[in-house]
N, C-alpha and C positions, 0 to 999 in steps of 0.2 A: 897778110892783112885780113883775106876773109874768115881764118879760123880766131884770128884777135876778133875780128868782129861777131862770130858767134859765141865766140866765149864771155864776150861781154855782155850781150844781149842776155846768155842763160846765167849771167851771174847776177846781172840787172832784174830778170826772172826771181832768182832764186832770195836775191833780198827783199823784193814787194813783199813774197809770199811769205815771209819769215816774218816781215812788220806784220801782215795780215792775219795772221794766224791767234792774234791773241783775243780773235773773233771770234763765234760758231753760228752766228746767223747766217739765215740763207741768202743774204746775200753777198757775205763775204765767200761762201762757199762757190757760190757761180760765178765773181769775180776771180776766185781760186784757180778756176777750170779753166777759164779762159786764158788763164796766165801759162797753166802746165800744154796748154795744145799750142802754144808758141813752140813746143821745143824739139816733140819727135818727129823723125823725116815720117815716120812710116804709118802711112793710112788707119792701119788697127789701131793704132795709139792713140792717135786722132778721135778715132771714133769710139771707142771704148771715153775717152775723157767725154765727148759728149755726150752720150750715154749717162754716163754720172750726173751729168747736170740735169737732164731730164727725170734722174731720180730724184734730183733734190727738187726741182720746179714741180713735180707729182707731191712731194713731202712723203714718199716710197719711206714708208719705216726704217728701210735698210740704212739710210742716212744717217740715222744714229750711231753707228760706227763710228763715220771718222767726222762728227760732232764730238763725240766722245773722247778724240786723239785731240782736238784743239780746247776744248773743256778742264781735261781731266789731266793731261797729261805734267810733269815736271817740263819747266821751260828747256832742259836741255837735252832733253828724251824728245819732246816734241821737235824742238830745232834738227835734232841729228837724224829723226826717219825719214822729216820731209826732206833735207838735204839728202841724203844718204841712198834713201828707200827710193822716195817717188822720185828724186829727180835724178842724181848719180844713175841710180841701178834701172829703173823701171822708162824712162824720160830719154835723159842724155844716155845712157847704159846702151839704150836699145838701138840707136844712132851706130856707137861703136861699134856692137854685135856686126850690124849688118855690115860692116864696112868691112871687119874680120872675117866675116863669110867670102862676101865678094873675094879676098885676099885667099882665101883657105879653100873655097870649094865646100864648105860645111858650116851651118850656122852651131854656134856655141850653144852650149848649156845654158839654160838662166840660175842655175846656184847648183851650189857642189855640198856635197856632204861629207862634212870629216871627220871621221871617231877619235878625238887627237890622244885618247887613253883608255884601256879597259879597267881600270882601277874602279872598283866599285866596291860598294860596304853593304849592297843589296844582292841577294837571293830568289830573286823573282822565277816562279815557275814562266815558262814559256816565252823566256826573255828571248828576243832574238838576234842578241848578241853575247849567249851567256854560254858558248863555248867557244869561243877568241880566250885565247891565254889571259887571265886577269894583269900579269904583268909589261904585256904588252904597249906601245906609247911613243907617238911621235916625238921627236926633236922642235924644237921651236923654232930651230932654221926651218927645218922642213916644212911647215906651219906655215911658214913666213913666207918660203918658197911659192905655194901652191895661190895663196893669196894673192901676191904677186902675178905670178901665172895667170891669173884669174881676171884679174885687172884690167892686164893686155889684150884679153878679147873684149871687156866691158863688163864684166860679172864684177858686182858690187855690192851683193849679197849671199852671204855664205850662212848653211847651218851647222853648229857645231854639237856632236853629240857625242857618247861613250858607251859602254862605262857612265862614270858620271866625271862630267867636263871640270867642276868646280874643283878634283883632286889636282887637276894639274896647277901647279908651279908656274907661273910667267902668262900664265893665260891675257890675263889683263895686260904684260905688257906689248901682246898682241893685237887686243882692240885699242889700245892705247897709238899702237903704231899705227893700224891701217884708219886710222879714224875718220876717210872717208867712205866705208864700209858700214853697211850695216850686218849684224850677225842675231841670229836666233840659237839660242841653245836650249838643244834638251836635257834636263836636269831633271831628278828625282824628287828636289824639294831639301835635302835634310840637311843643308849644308848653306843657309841663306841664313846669315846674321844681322845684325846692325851694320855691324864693318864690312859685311859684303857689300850691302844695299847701299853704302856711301860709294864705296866705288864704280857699283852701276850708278849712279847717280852721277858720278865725274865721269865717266867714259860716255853715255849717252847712248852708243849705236848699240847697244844690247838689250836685247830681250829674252826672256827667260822663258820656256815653256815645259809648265809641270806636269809630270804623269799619275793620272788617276784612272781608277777602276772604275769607280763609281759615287758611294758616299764612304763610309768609317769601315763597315762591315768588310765591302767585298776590298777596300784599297786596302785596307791590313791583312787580309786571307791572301794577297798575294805578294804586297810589302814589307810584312812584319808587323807587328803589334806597335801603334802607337807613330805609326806613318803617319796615318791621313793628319793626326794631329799635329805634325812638322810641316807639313804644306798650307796646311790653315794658316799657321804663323808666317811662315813666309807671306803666303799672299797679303795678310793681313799688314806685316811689315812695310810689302813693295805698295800694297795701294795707297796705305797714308803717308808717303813719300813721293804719291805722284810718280810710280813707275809703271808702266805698261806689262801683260806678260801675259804667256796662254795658258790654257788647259791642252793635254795628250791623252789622249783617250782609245785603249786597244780594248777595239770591238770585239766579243770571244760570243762563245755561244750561251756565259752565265748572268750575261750585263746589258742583253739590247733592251729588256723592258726599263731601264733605267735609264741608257745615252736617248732612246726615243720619249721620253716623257717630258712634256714641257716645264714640269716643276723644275727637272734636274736643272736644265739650261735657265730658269729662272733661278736657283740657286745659285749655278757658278757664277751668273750675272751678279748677284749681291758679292761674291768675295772680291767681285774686280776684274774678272777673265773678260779679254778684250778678242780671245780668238780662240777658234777650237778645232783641236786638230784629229782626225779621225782615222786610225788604223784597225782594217781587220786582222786580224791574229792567223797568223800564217801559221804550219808547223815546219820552222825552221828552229836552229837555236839549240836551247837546254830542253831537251828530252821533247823532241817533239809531237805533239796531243793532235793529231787530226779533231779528234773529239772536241777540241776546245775553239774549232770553227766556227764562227755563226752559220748556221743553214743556211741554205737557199733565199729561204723565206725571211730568215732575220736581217740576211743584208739587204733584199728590196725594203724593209723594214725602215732601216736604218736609211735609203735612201729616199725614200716618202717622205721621211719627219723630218730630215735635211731640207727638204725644198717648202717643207713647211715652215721650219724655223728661220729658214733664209727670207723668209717676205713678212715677218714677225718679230722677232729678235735684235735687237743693236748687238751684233758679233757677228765676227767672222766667221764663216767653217768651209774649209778645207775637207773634203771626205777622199782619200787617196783612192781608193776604189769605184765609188761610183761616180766619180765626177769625170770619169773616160770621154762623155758628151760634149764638157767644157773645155775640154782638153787635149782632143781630139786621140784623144788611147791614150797605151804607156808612154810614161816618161823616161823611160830609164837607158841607160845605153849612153848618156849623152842627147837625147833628145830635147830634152827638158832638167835633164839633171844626173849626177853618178854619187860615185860612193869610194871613198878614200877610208879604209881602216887605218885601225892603230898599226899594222905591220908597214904601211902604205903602199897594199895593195888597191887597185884601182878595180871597183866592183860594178855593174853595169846599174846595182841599186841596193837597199841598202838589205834587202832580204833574200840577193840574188851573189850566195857566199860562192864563187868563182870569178878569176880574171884570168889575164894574159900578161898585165902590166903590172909594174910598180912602180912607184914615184921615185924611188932611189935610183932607178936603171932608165925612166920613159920620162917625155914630157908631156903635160896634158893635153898638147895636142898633137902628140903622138898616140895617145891611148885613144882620143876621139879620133881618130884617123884608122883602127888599127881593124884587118878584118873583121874579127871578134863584133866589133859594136857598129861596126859599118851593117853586116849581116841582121845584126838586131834589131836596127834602123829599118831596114828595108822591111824586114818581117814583119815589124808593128803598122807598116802600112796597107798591109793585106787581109789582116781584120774588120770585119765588115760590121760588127758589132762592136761598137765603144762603149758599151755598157760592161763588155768583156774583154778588159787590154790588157789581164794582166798572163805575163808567160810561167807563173808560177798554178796559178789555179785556174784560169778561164782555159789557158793553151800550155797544157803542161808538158805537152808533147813537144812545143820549142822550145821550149825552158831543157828539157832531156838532152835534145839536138844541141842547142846553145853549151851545155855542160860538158859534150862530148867533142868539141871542136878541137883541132887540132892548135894545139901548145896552152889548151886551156885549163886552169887548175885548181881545187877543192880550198881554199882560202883558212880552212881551218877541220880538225878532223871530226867526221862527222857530216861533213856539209854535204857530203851526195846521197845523206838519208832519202831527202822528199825529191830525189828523181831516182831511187832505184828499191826501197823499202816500202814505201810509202807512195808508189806509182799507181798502184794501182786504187789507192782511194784518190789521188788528186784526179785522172781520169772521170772517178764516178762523183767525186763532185762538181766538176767541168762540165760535165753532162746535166747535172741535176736542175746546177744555176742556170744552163742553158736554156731550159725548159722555161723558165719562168723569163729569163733575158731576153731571150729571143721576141718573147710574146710582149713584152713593155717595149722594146725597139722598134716593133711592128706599131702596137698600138699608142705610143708616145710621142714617138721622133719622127714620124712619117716627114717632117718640115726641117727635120736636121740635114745640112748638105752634105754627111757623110751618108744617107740614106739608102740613098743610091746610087750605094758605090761600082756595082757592076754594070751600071750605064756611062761609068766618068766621071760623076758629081761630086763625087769625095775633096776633100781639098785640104786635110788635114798635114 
């Protein structure tokens, strides 16, 4: 009787806000908020939703966002992320999690990563997934599987990547099935047609997220001649169709005076980019370039003009490296998220080519259980700087540890380059960033409660 009674309440929830939505004033928006903090048990949800309202009651720029999701969006793309996203995954989602901890001893992932195919038609230098066997590729069971799996603890957000995800066969009859999922895929761009866009158009819970360099010049020096001019078109398609979809953006050491320029981010705002996602270029992968690092200096760069653009901008950004603060460190292990290749091997992340597990022999909450990512749990709570959580370049010296564990294994050949080749430059860049990281931690975050973590304060 009481679970009928909350399921009716969030379902009672989740229709107001669906009538609602075909609003964008501010005060459907605050009546929005009020509706979504009816639904998590849990404190932070609570408070983050109010949070949001106080952005909208300031008229905080950032609001333009998700104005923009009730404005702009296709009635059934907007329908499916507010059900899907905020309340499914992010709302009710987070309910389940914890109920699944309580039960497990360990709170879940909030989304998984799955390369469901290395089939690709691209050549990219510095890809870092461009020595996985190209013919490599989940089963759709297995697809099906893990979604599933997923579910069961409350994850209701999944991203899907490759390769390039659009080669696979039956994809759609995947979001088709889990249709109360939402899914983000990373995609290259060159494979969005009219008939594809009809089908994102019918599935709803999909969102597309394109990779670029920069503008014309540098996306085709790394894409091919006459890329960038395939992703214009798509975007160009998916916007006057009312589809939502991000920019991918690998930060290298040839392109930050570009991702930090305000034009650029007012540019990708006219083709329609609603979120932008931010990776530094690691040297993992096809032939890997330490060289093609950003400095030191270019990723504090890079994270200046993020917190610039984030109180200026209507978009999202995501910056996977320096957003350690918001974050509280790495995500990876299971923390916050893993990594399912196309072999389905289970990877602590998606640039971290070793496991223990595989989906064919483990269940996902055997692999989040399993020493391997128990140890990696524990380890990211020991850094004391969130500015530096990542175990490939800030602490390269765990990332070595982590690779040498026992029954742990190289996921593809070549993957133990950047802990045994290439050790000794991620060391002296680990040091370098230090220098400068250190000094922003000191003088940034003094008010962050991971600060002072060797008094106990930490709480991440």
């Amino acid at each position: 009787m009481l679970q009928s009674l909350k399921t009716y309440t969030r379902d009672k929830v989740v229709s107001y806000l669906l009538n609602m939505a075909t609003s964008s004033s501010d005060e459907t928006l605050i009546k929005m908020t009020h509706l979504m903090e009816m639904i998590p048990k849990k404190e932070y949800y609570r408070d983050r939703i109010r949070w949001i309202r106080n952005l909208v009651q300031q008229k905080h720029p950032s609001i333009e966002f998700p104005r923009r999701i009730l404005k702009e969006l296709h009635p059934n793309q907007r329908d499916k992320w507010i059900t899907n996203l905020a309340i499914n995954h992010l709302l009710s989602g987070t309910n389940k999690r914890k109920e699944w901890a309580d039960a497990n001893g360990f709170y879940p992932p909030s989304t998984v990563v799955i390369s469901v195919t290395m089939r690709c038609n691209l050549s990219c230098y510095g890809c870092y997934a461009g020595d996985y066997n190209k013919s490599l590729e989940l089963t759709l069971d297995e697809i099906d599987g893990v979604l599933t799996q997923m579910k069961e603890m409350g994850i209701y957000f999944a991203v899907i990547s490759g390769g390039e995800p659009f080669f696979m066969e039956g994809i759609f009859e995947l979001f088709e099935k889990h249709s109360d999922m939402a899914f983000l895929v990373f995609t290259h761009g060159g494979l969005i047609d009219d008939t594809l866009v009809q089908r994102l158009i019918a599935v709803g819970n999909v969102m597309p997220a394109f990779s670029l360099e920069g503008y014309e010049q540098e996306t085709d020096e790394r894409r091919g001649a006459g890329h960038f001019k395939k992703v214009m078109n798509a975007m160009r398609l998916l916007r006057e169709n009312g589809l939502s979809f991000c920019g991918s953006f690998t930060h290298s050491s040839k392109n930050t005076d570009i991702i930090t320029d305000p034009a650029y981010i007012d540019f990708l705002l006219e083709q329609g980019v609603f979120a932008l996602w931010l990776f530094s270029y690691v040297p993992v992968g096809r032939e890997p370039d330490p060289a093609l690092m950003p400095s030191p200096e270019q990723r504090d760069q890079l994270r200046r003009a993020t917190i610039q653009f984030r109180a200026s901008k209507p978009m999202l950004f995501v910056d996977f490296w320096n957003d350690g603060p918001m974050i509280s460190g790495c995500l990876a292990a299971g923390r916050k998220y893993l990594h399912i290749n196309a072999s389905g091997d289970i990877e602590p992340c998606v640039f971290c080519h070793f496991a223990v597990d595989n989906i064919r022999r483990t269940s996902l909450k055997d692999a989040l259980g399993s020493a391997l990512f128990r140890k990696i749990r524990e380890k990211q709570g020991e850094h004391d700087n969130l500015l530096r959580p990542c175990m490939l370049i800030d602490h390269p010296e765990n990332g070595r540890e982590f690779f040498e564990s026992e029954g742990a294994y190289p996921t593809h050949a070549g993957a133990e380059e950047i802990f045994t080749g290439l050790a000794d430059q991620m060391d002296h860049y680990s040091r370098s960033y230090g220098e400068i990281a250190d000094q922003v931690w000191e003088d940034e975050f003094r008010e962050h409660p991971a600060f002072n973590k060797k008094n106990g304060t930490r709480n991440g």
